[in-house]
VOMIDO-310816 format. One record per atom (N, C-alpha, C): x, y, z; residue number from 1; atom name. Coordinates in steps of 0.2 Angstrom, whole numbers. Layout:
N
      x      y      z  resi  name
      X      Y      Z   NUM    CA
...
//
This chain:
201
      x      y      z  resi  name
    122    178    -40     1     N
    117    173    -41     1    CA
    110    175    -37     1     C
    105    173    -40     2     N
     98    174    -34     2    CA
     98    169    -29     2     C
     96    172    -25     3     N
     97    169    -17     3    CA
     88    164    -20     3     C
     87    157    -15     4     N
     80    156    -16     4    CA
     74    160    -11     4     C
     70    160    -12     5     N
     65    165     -9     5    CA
     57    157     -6     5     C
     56    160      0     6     N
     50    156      2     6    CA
     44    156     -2     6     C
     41    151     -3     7     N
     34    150     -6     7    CA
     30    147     -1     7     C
     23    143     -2     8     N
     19    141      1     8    CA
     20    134      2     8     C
     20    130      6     9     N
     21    124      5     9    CA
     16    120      1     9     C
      8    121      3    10     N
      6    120      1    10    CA
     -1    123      2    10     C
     -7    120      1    11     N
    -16    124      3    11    CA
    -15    125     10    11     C
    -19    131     12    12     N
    -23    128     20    12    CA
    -27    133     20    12     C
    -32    131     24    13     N
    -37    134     22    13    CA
    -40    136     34    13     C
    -41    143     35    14     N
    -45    143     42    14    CA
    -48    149     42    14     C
    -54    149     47    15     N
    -60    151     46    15    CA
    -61    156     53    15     C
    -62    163     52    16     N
    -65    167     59    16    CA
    -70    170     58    16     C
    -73    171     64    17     N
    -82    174     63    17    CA
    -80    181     67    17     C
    -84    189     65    18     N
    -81    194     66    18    CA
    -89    197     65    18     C
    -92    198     72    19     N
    -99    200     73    19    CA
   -103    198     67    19     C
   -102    189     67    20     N
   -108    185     62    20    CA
   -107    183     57    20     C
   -102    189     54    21     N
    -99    188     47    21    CA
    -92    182     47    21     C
    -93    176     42    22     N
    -89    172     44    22    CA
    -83    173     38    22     C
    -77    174     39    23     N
    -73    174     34    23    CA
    -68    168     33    23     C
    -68    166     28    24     N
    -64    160     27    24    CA
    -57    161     22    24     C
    -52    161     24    25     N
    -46    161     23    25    CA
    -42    155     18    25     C
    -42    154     11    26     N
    -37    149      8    26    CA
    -32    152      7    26     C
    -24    148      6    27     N
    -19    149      3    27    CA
    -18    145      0    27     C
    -14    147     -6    28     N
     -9    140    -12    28    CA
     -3    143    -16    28     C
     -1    138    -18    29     N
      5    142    -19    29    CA
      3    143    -27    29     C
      6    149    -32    30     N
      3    148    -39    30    CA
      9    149    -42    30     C
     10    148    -48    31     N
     18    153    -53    31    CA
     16    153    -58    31     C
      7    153    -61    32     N
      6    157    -67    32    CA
     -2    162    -65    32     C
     -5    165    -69    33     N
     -9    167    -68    33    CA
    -17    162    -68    33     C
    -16    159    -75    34     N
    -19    152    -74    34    CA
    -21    150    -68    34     C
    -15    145    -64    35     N
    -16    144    -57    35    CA
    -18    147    -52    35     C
    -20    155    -53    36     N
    -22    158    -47    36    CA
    -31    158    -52    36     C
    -33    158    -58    37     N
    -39    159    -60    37    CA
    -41    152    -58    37     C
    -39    146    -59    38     N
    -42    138    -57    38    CA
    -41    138    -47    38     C
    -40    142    -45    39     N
    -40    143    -37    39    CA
    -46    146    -35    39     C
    -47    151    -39    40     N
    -52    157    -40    40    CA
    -60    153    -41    40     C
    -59    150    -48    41     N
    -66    146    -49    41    CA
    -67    141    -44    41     C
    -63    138    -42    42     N
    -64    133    -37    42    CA
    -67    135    -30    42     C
    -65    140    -27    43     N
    -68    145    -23    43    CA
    -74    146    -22    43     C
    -76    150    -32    44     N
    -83    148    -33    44    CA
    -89    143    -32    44     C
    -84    139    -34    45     N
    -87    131    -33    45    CA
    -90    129    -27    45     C
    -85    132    -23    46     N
    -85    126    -17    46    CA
    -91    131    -12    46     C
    -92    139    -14    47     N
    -95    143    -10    47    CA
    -99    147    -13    47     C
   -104    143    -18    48     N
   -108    149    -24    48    CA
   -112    156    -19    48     C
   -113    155    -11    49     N
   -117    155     -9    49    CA
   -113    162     -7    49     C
   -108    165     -5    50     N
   -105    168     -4    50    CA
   -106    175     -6    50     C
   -105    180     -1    51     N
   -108    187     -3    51    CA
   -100    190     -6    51     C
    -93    188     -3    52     N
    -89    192     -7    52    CA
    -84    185     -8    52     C
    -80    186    -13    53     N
    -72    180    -13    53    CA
    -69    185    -15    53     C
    -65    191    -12    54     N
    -60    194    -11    54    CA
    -52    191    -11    54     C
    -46    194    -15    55     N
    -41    189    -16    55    CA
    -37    193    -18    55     C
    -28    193    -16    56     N
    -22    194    -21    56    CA
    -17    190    -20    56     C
    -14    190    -25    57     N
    -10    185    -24    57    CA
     -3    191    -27    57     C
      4    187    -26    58     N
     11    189    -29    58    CA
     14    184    -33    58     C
     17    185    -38    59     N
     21    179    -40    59    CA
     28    182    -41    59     C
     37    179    -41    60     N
     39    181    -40    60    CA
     44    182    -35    60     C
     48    185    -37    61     N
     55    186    -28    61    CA
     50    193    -26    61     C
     48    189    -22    62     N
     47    196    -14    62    CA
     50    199    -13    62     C
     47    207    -14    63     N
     50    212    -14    63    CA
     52    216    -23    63     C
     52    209    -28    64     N
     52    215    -33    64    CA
     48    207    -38    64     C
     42    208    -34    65     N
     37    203    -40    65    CA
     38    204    -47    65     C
     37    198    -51    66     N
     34    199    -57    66    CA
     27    202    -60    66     C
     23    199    -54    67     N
     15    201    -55    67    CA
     14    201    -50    67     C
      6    204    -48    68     N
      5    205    -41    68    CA
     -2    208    -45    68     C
     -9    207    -40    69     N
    -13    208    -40    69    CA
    -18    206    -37    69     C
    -24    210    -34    70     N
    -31    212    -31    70    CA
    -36    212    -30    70     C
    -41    212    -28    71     N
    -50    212    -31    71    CA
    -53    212    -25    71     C
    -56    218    -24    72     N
    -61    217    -17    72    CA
    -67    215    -19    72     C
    -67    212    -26    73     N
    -76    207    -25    73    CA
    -83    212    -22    73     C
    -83    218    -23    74     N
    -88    223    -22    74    CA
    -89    224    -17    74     C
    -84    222    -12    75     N
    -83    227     -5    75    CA
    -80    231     -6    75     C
    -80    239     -1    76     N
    -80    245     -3    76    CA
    -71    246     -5    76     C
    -70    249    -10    77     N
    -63    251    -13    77    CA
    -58    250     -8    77     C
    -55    246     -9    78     N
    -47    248     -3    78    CA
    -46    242      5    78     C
    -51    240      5    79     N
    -55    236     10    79    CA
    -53    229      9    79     C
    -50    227      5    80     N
    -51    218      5    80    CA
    -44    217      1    80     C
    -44    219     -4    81     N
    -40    216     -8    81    CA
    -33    219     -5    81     C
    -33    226     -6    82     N
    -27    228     -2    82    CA
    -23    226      4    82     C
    -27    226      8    83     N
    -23    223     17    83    CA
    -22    216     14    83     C
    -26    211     11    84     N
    -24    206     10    84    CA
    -15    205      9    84     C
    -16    210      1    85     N
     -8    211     -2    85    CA
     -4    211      1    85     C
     -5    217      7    86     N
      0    219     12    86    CA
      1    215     16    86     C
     -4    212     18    87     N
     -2    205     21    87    CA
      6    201     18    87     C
      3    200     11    88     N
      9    196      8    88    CA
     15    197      8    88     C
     15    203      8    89     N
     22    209      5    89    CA
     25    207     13    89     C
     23    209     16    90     N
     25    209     24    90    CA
     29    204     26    90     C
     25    195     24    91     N
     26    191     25    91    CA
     34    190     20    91     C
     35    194     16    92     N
     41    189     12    92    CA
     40    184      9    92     C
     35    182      4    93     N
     32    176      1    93    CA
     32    175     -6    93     C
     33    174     -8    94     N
     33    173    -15    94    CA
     28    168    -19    94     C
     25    169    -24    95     N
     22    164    -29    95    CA
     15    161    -24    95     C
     12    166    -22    96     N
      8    166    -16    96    CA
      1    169    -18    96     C
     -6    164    -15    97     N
    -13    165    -18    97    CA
    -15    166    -11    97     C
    -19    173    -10    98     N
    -24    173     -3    98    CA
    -30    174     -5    98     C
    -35    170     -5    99     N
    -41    170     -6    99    CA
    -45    172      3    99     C
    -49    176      2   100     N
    -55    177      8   100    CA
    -61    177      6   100     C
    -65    171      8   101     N
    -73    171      7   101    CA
    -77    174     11   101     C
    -79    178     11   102     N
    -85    181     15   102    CA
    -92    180     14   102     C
    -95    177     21   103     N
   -104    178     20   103    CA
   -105    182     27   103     C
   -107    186     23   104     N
   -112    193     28   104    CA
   -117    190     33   104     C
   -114    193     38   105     N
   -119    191     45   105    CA
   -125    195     47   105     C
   -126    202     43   106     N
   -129    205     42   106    CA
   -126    213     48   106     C
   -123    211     50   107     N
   -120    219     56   107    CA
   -114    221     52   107     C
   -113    229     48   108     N
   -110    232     45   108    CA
   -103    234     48   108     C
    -97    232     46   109     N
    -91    231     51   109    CA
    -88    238     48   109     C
    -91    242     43   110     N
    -87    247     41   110    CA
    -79    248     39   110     C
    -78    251     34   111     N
    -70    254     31   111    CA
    -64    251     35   111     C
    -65    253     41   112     N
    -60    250     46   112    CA
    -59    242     48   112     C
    -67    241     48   113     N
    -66    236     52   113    CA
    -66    230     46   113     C
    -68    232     38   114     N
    -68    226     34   114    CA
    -60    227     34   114     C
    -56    230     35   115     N
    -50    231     33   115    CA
    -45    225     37   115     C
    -47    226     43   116     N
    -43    225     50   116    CA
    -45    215     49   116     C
    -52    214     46   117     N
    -56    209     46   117    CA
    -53    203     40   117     C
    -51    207     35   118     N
    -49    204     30   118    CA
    -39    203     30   118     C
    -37    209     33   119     N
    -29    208     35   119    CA
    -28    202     41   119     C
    -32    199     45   120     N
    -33    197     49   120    CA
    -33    188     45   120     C
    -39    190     42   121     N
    -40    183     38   121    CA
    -34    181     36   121     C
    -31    186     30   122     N
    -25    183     28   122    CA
    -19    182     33   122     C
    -19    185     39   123     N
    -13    183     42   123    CA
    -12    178     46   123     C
    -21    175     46   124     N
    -22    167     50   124    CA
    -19    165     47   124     C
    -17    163     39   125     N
    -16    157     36   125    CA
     -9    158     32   125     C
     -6    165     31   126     N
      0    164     31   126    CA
      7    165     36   126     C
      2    163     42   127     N
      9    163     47   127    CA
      8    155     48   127     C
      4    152     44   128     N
      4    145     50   128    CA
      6    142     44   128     C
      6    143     36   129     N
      6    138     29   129    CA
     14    137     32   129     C
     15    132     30   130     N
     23    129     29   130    CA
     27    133     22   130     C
     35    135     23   131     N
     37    139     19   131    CA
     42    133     17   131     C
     40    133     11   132     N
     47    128      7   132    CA
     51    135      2   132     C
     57    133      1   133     N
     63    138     -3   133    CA
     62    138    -11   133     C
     60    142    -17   134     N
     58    140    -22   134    CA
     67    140    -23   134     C
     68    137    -28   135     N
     75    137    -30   135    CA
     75    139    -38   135     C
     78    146    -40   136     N
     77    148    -47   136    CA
     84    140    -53   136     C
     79    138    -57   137     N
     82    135    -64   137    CA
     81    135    -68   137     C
     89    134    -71   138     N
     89    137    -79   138    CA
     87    128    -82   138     C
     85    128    -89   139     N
     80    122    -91   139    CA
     87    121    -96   139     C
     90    115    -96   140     N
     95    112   -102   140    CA
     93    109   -106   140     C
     93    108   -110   141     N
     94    103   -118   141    CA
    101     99   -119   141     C
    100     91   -118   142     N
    105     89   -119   142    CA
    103     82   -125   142     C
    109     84   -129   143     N
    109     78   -137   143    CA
    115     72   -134   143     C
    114     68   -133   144     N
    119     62   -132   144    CA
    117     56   -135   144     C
    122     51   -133   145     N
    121     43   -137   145    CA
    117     39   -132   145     C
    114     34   -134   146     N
    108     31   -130   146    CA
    114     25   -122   146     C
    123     27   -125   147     N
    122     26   -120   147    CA
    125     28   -114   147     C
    125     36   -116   148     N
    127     43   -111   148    CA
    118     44   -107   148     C
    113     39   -107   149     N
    106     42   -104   149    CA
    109     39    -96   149     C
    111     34    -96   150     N
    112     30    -89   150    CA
    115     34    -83   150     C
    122     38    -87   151     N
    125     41    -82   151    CA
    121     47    -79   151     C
    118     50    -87   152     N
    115     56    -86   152    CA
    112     57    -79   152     C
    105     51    -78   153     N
    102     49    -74   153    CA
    102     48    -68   153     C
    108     46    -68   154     N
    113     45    -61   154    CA
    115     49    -57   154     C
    120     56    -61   155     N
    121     62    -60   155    CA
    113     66    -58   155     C
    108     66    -61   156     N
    101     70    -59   156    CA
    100     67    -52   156     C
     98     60    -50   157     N
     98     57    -47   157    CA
    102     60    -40   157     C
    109     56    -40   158     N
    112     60    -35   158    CA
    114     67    -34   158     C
    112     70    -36   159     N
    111     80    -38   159    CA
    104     82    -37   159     C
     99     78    -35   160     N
     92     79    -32   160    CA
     91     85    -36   160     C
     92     83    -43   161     N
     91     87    -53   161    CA
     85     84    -57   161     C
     81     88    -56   162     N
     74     87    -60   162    CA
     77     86    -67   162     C
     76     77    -70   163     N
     74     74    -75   163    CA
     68     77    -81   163     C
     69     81    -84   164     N
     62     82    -88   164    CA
     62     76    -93   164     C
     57     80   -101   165     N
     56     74   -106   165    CA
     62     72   -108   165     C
     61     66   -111   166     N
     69     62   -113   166    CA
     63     60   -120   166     C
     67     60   -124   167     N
     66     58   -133   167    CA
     69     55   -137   167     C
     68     52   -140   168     N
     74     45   -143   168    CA
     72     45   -151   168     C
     75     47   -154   169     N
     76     46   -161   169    CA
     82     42   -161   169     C
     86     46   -167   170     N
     93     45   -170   170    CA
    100     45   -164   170     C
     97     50   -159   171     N
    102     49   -150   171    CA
     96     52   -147   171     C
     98     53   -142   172     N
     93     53   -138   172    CA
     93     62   -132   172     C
     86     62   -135   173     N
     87     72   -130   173    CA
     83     71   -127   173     C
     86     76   -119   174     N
     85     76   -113   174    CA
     84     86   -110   174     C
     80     83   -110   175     N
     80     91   -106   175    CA
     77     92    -97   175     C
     83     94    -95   176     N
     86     96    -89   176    CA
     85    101    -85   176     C
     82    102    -79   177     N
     79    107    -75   177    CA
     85    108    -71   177     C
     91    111    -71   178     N
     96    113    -65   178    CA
     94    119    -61   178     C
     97    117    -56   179     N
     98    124    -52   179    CA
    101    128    -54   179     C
    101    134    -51   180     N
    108    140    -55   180    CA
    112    137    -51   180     C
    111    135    -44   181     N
    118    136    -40   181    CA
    122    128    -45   181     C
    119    125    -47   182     N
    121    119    -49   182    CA
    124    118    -54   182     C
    123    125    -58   183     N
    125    124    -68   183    CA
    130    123    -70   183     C
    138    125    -63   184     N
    143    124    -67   184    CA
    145    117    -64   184     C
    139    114    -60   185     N
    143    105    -59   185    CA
    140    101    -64   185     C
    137    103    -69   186     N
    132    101    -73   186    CA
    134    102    -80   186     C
    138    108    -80   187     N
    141    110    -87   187    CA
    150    105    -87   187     C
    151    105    -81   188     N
    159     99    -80   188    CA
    155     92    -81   188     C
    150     90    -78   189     N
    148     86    -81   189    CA
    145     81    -87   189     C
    143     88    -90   190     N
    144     86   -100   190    CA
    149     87   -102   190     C
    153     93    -99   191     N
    159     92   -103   191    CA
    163     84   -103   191     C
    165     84    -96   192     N
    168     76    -96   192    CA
    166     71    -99   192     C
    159     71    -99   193     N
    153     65   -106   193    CA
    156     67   -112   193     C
    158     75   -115   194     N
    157     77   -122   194    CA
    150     75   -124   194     C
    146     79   -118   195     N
    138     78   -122   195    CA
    137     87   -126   195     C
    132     88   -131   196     N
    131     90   -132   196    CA
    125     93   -130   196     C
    125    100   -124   197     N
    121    103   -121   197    CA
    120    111   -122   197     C
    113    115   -121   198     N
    113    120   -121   198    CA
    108    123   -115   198     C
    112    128   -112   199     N
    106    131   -107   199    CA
    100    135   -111   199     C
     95    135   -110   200     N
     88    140   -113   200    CA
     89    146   -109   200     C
     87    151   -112   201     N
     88    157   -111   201    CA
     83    162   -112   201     C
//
């Protein structure tokens, strides 16, 4: 079974000044690529003013991501995006967005020192973000009678089991976010209703 893996609890955002040059550090948590571009532009937004918005993020269990990716924003090659990464990879985080805004102070910190300035940023804000457990689940489809919905709900309920869309025609379908560790107290569950359910695959 997959073990759960830390994510971001939530945004945070902290700020250092490094000979004039002010870097400002976000995190958030992402799990699509979408969500790391609506973080991105927001960035934008909030700093048009901004000489670089350097940034990578990983999605995925730490240590064998799904995707993972980079951008030093027109600082010199290797300097921003990178130590950021490694920051993250370090940390054991998963589904994880580090943005570094920078405005130029005007005194040139050079290869070394953007490196050291930008690993720095990132390490502000992902040693202090709160780690919540992502918990990997399989998504159900359940067909039953309008009035197998009650107990259903009861069971997600006391199983602290993400309720998704419920649909009412002819019976009534339910689809169901379980845990992995959960699927076989949820598969005796329908059995013993005689509901008709499928895990997605």
């Amino acid at each position: 079974m997959k073990k759960d893996y830390p994510v971001p609890a939530g945004y945070l955002e902290r700020e250092t000044e490094i000979k004039k040059s002010r870097f400002i550090a976000r995190i958030a948590p992402v799990a699509s690529r979408d969500e790391v571009k609506t973080w991105l532009e927001k960035a934008h937004q909030d700093h048009p003013d901004a000489r670089h918005i350097c940034w990578a993020y990983q999605i995925g269990r730490p240590g064998s991501a799904a995707e993972a990716a980079m951008n030093d924003d027109g600082e010199p090659s290797g300097t921003a995006g990178k130590p950021i990464l490694s920051v993250i990879q370090h940390k054991d985080m998963g589904d994880v967005l580090v943005m570094v805004i920078r405005y130029f102070g005007g005194i040139k910190l050079g290869a070394g020192g953007l490196v050291r300035a930008y690993a720095g940023a990132a390490e502000s804000v992902l040693s202090e973000v709160g780690r919540v457990f992502h918990k990997p689940v399989r998504p159900v489809n359940v067909v039953m009678g309008f009035a197998d919905e009650q107990p259903l709900r009861h069971w997600c309920d006391v199983n602290s089991v993400e309720l998704g869309a419920v649909t009412y025609g002819a019976s009534v379908t339910a689809r169901v976010l379980v845990p992995e560790d959960q699927a076989d107290a949820f598969s005796a569950f329908c059995d013993a209703h005689k509901l008709d359910y499928s895990f997605e695959t």
